[in-house]
C-alpha positions as CSV (number, residue, x, y, z in Angstrom):
1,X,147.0,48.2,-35.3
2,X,143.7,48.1,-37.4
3,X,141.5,51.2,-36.9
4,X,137.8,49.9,-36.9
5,X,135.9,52.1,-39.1
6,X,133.0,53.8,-37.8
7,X,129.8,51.7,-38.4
8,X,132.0,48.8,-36.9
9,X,132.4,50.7,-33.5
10,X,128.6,51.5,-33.5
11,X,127.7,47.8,-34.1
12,X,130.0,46.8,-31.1
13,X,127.6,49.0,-28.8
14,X,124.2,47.4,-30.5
15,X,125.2,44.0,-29.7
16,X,126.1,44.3,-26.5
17,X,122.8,46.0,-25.9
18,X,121.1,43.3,-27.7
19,X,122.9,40.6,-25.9
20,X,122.1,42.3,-22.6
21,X,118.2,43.0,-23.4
22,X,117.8,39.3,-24.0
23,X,119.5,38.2,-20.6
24,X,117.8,40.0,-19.3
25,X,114.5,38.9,-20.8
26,X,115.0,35.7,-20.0
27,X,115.7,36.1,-16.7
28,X,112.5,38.2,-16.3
29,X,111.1,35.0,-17.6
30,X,112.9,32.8,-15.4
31,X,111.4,35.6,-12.6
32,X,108.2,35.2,-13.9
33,X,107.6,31.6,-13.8
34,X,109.2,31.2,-10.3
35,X,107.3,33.7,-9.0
36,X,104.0,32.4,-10.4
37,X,104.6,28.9,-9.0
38,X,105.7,30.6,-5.7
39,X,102.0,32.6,-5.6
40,X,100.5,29.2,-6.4
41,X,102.2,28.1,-3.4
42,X,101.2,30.5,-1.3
43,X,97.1,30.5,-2.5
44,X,97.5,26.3,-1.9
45,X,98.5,27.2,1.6
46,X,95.8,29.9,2.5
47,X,93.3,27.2,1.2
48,X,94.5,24.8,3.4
49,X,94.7,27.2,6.3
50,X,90.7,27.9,5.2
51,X,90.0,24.5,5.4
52,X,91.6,23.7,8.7
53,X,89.7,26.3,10.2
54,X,86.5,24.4,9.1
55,X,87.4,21.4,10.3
56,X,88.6,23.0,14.0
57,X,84.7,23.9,14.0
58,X,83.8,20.7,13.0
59,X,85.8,18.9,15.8
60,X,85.1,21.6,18.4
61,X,81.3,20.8,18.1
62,X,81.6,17.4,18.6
63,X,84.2,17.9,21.3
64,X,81.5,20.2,23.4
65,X,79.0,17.4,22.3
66,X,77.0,20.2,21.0
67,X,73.4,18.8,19.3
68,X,73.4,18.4,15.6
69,X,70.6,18.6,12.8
70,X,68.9,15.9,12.7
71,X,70.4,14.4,8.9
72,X,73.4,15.9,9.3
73,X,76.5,13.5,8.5
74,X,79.2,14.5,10.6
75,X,81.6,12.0,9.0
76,X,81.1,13.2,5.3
77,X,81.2,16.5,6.4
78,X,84.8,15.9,8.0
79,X,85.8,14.2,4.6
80,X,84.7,16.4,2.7
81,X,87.2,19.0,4.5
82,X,89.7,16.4,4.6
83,X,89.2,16.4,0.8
84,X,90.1,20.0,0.4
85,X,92.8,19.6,2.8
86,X,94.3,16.9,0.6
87,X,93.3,18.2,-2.8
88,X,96.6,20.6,-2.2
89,X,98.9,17.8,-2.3
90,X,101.2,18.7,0.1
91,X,102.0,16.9,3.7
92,X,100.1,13.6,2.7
93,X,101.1,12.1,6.3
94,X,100.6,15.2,8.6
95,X,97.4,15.2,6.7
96,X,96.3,11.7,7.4
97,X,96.8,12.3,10.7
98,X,94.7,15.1,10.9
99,X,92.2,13.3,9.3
100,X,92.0,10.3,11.1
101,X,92.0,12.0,14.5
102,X,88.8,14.2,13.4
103,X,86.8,11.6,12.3
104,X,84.2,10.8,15.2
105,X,84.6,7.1,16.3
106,X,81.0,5.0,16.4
107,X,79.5,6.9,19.4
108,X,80.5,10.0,17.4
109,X,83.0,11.6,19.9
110,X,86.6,12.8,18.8
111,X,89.6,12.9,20.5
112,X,90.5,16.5,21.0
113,X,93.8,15.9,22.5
114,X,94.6,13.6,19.5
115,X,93.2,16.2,17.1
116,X,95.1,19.0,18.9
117,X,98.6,16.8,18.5
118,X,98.0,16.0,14.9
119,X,96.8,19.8,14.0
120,X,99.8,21.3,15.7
121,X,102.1,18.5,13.4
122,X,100.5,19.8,10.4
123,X,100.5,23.4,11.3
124,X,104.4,22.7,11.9
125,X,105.3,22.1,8.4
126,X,102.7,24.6,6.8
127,X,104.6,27.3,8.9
128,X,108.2,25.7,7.4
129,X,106.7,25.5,4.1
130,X,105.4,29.3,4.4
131,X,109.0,30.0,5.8
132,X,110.8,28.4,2.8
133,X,108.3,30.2,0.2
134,X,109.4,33.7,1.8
135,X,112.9,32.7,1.5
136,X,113.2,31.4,-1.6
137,X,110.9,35.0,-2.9
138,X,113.8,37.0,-1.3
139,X,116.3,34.9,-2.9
140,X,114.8,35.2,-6.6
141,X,114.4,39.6,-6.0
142,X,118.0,39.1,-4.8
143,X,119.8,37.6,-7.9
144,X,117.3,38.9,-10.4
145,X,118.4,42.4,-9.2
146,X,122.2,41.0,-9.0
147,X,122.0,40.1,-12.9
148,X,120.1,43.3,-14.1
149,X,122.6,45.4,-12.1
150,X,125.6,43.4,-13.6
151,X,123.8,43.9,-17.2
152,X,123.8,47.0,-16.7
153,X,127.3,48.1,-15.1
154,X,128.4,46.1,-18.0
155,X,126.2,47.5,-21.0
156,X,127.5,51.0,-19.4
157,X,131.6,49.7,-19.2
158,X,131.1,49.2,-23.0
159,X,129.0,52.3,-23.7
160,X,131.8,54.2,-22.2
161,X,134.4,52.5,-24.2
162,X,133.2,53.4,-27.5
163,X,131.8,56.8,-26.8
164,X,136.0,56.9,-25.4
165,X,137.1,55.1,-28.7
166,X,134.5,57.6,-31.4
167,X,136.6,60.7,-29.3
168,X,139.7,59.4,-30.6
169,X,141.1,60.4,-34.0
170,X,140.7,57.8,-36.5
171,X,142.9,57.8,-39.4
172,X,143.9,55.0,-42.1
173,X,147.8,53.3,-41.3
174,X,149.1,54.2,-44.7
175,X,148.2,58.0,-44.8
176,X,150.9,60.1,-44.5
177,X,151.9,62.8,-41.9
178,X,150.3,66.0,-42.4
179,X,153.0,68.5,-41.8
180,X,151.8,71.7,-43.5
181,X,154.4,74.6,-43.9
182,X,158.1,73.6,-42.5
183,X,160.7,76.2,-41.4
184,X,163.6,75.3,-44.3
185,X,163.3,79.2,-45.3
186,X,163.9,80.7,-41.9
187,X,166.4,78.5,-41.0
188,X,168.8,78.7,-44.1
189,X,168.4,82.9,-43.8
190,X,168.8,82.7,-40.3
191,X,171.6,80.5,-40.7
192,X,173.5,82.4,-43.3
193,X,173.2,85.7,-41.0
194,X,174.5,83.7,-37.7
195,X,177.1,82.1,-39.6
196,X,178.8,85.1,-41.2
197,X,178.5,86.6,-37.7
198,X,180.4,84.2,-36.3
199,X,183.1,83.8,-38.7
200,X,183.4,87.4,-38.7
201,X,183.5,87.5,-35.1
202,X,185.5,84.4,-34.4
203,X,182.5,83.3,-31.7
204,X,181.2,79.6,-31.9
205,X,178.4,78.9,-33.5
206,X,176.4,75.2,-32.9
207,X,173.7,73.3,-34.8
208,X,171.4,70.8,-33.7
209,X,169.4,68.4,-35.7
210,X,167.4,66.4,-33.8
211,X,165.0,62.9,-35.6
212,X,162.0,61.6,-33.9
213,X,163.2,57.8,-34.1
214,X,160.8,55.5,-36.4
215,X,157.7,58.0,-37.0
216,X,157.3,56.0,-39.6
217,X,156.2,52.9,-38.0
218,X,154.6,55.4,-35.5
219,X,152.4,56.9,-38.2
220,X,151.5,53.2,-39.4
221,X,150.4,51.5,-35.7
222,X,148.7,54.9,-34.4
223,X,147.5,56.9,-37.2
224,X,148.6,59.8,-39.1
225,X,146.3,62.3,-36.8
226,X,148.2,60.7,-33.4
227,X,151.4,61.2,-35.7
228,X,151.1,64.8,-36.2
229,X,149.8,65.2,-32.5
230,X,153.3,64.1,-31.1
231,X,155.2,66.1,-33.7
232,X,153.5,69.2,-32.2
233,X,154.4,67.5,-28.6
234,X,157.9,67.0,-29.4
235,X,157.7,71.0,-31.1
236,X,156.6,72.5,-27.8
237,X,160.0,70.4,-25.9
238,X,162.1,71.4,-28.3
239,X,161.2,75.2,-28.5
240,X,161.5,75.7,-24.7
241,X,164.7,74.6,-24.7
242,X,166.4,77.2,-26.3
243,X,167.0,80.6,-25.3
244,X,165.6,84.0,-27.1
245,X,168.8,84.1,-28.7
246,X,168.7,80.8,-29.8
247,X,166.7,79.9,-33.2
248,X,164.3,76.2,-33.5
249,X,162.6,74.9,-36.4
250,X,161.1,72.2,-38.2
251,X,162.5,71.2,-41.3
252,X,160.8,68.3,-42.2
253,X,158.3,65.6,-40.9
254,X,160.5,64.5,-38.4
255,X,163.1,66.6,-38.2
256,X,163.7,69.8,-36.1
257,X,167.0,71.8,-36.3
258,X,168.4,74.3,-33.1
259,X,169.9,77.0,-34.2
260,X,173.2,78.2,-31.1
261,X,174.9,81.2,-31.4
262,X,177.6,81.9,-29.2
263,X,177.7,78.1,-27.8
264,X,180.4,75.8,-28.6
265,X,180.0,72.2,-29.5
266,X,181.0,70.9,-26.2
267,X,178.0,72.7,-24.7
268,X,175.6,72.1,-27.9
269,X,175.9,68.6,-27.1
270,X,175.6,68.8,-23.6
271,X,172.1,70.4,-24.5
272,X,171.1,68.5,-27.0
273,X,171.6,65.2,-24.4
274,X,169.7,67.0,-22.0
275,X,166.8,68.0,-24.7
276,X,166.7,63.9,-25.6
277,X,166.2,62.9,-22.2
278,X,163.0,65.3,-21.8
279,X,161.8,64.7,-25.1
280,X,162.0,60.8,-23.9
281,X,160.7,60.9,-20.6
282,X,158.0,63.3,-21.6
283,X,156.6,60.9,-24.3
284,X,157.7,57.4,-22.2
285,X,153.8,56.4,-22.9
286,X,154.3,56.7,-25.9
287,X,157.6,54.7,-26.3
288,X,159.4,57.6,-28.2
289,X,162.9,58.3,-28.8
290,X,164.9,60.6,-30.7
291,X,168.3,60.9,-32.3
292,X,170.7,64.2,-32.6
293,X,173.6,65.5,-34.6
294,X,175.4,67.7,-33.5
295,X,178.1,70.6,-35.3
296,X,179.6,73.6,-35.2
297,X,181.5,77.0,-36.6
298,X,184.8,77.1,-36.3
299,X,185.3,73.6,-35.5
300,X,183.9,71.2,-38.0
301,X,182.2,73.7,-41.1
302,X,183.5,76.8,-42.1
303,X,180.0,78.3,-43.3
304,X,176.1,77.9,-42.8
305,X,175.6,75.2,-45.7
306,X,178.8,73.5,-44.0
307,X,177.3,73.4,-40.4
308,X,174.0,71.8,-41.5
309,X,175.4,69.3,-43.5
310,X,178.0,68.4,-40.9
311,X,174.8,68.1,-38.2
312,X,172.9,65.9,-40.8
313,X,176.3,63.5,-40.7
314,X,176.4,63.2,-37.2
315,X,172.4,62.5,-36.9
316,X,173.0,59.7,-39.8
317,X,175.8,58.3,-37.4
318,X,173.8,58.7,-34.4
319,X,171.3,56.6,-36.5
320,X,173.6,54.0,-37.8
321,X,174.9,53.7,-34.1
322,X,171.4,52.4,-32.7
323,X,169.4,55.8,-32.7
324,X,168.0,57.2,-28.8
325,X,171.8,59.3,-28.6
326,X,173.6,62.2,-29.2
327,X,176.7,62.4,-31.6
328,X,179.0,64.9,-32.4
329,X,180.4,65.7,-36.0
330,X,183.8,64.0,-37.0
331,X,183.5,65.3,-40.7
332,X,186.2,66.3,-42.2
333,X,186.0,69.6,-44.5
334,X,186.7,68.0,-47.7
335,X,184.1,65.9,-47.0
336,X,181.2,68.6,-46.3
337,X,180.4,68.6,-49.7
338,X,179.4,65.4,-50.5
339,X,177.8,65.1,-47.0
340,X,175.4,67.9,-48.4
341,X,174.3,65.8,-51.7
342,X,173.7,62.7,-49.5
343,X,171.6,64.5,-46.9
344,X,170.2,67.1,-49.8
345,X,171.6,70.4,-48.1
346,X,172.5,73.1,-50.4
């Protein structure tokens, strides 16, 4: 895994706030222009509404036969309405119609019925037309406001990600494991003291040693920072599973030793199996495993230096075996000391 670094993560969130400011931009344009052809529309039809009312007047006088002003030209008076009516392009036929039926014949009467039949035609489709405006207004609020909202669930979703993602530690693949101080001095002198009690006594005495399987690679994908983080995890498992009596520390990056007096090998390892299968289900997220060796005094190592090295074997076999287990020491004592140069134990 490649860390991004930390102007990287801020760029994410600046694009996708740019990206998302010009959408939506440009469909406030888009908005804009539809809506300005829909007022234009709607101005063309209140026009022609105006008009028709002039030319209702126009047909109704000469309907009632009322008396006109001597040099008054009813005819150019009804195309010249007709002319306004038409000048909005819309309806040609339903115009015509309208036209033709106000227009006084030779005597100079009109047909009001016609009229009437032709107006209500006309009137028909203006309504449909006013109808369709309405709808297609709604329609345009309704997806403009579907986008923006998307735009902005969406501009939020990534937001949220990287605010999420800055929280995170952030450290480079290759940098080691912080440990800071490691418990090598208290166990050896806590070591020595159990072991020369149980020899004098005769009581068992068991060690543990227990691996975090590949923290290596784990440091390298996740950081050294998440590295550390599961150390102290795995710490916190280990340490409440031993009693009072019972010693835990950490001896290096990745390993942590259990110190058991008064518990024989047959019961260490029973623990130590049990401690795995916490540690494991604990940190299944995580993918996690760890190995254990197990040894102990009489059986095994006949002093503190012994018993260590003797756990150390059996982790190394519990490695070579396909790590995520428990394995008990088979090493002979003539063997102990060369099993303490190999693991460097003294």
């Amino acid at each position: 895994m490649i860390h991004s670094t930390d102007a990287n993560r801020l760029t994410q969130p600046r694009i996708a706030t740019a990206l998302c400011l010009a959408v939506l931009l440009a469909v406030g344009s888009a908005t804009g222009l539809l809506w300005q052809r829909l007022a234009a529309s709607t101005v063309a039809q209140l026009d022609m509404q105006r008009a028709l009312v002039s030319l209702d007047s126009l047909v109704l006088q000469q309907a009632r036969g009322d008396s006109v002003a001597p040099g008054t030209d009813v005819r150019a008076q009804v195309s010249e309405v007709v002319g306004t009516i038409r000048a909005g392009g819309r309806f040609p036929s339903a115009v015509d119609g309208v036209a033709l039926a106000a227009t006084p014949d030779a005597a100079g009467t009109v047909d009001a019925a016609a009229y009437l039949q032709a107006r209500a035609a006309l009137e028909s489709d203006v309504i449909a037309a006013a109808s369709t405006t309405e709808a297609q207004r709604v329609m345009i609020l309704a997806s403009s406001a579907g986008i923006a909202g998307i735009l902005v669930v969406t501009l939020a979703g990534v937001l949220l990600a990287d605010a999420r993602r800055r929280r995170r530690p952030v450290a480079s693949p290759a940098a080691p494991v912080t440990s800071g101080s490691f418990d090598n001095a208290a166990l050896h002198h806590d070591l020595d003291v159990a072991a020369r009690r149980a020899i004098d006594t005769g009581s068992p005495l068991a060690a543990v040693m227990v691996e975090v399987d590949h923290l290596d690679v784990y440091a390298q994908t996740q950081g050294a920072a998440a590295a550390e983080a599961l150390l102290a995890e795995v710490s916190e498992i280990v340490e409440g599973a031993v009693r009072t009596s019972d010693g835990a520390y950490r001896c290096d990056e990745s390993t942590f030793v259990l110190m058991l007096p008064d518990t024989d090998c047959l019961a260490a390892v029973r623990l130590a199996e049990r401690l795995r299968e916490s540690i494991v289900r604990s940190l299944l997220s995580e993918g996690v495993t760890v190995s254990a060796g197990v040894a102990g005094i009489p059986t095994g190592a006949r002093a503190a230096t012994d018993l260590l090295a003797a756990a150390a074997a059996a982790l190394a076999d519990a490695t070579r075996q396909g790590r995520n287990q428990v394995r008990r020491s088979a090493v002979p004592a003539d063997e102990l000391a060369a099993a303490r140069e190999n693991v460097g134990l003294h």
